[in-house]
N, C-alpha and C positions, 0 to 999 in steps of 0.2 A: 075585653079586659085589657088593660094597659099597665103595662111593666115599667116600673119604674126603678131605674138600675141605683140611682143617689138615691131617694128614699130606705133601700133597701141598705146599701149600706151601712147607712145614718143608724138606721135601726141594728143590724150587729152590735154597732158600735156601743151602744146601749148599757151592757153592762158592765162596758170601762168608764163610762162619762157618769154616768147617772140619768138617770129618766129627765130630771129637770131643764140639764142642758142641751139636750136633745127635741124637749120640745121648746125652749128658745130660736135653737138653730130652726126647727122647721117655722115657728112663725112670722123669726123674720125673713126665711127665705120667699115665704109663702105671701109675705104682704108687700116685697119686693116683686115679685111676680107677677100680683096682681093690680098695683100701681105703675108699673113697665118701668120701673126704676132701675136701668142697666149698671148705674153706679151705685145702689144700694146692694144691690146682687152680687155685684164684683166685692162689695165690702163685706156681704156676709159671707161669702165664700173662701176671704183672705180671713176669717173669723176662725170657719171651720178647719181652714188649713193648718193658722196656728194653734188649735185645740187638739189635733191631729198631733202635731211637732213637739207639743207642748208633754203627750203623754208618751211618745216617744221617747224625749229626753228623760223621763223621771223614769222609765223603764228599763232603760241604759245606763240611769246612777245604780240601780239596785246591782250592776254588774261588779261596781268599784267598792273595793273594802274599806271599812269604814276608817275612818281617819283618827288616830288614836286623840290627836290633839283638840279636836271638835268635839268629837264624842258623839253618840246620837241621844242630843237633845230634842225635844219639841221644838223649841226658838231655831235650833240648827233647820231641821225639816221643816219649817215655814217658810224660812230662810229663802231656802234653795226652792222650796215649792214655787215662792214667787220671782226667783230667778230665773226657774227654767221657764215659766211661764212668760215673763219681759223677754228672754232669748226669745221664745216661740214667735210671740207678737212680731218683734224687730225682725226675726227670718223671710216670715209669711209675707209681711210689708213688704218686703226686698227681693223679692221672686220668690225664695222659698223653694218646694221642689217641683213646681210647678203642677201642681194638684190642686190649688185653685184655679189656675186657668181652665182646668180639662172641667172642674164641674161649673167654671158659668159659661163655659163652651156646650156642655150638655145644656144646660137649664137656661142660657139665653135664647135657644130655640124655639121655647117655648111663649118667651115675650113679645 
């Protein structure tokens, strides 16, 4: 039997993301994998990193009180949903916290 320490994770992770993007992440990790695509790996991994960062920061807004002058709208929380998400993106790209390096250091092992 063979343990797999990122798949397990991935799967915790489950029922912050949603099922769907979970098994995004593993098919393209899985078909980068299997086409020994070491830059598609590094990409999906700089993917999950910012999905990682991305629920982070929306977790860390819920800490700040709400801003009388915005209000919570809908449009406001789309707003910022796809803010923090562009933040994420632009993090991850830029080193980020370096937690994608450590999983295509685990999973390019495998290629």
């Amino acid at each position: 039997m063979e343990i797999n320490p990122i798949e397990g994770a991935i799967k915790n992770m489950l029922p912050l993301w949603g099922n769907q993007q979970v098994e995004d992440f593993e098919k393209v990790i899985d078909k980068a994998m299997k086409e020994k695509d070491k830059e598609k790996l590094m990409e999906a991994c700089k993917q999950l990193e910012a999905s990682f960062i991305s629920l982070m920061l929306k977790e860390m807004k819920k800490t700040i009180p709400e801003d009388p002058l915005t209000g919570n709208s809908l449009a406001n929380d789309i707003f910022t949903s796809m803010l923090y998400d562009k933040y994420a993106e632009l993090m991850a790209q830029s080193g980020g916290f370096g937690l994608a390096e450590e999983i295509y250091n685990q999973l390019s092992k495998k290629v």
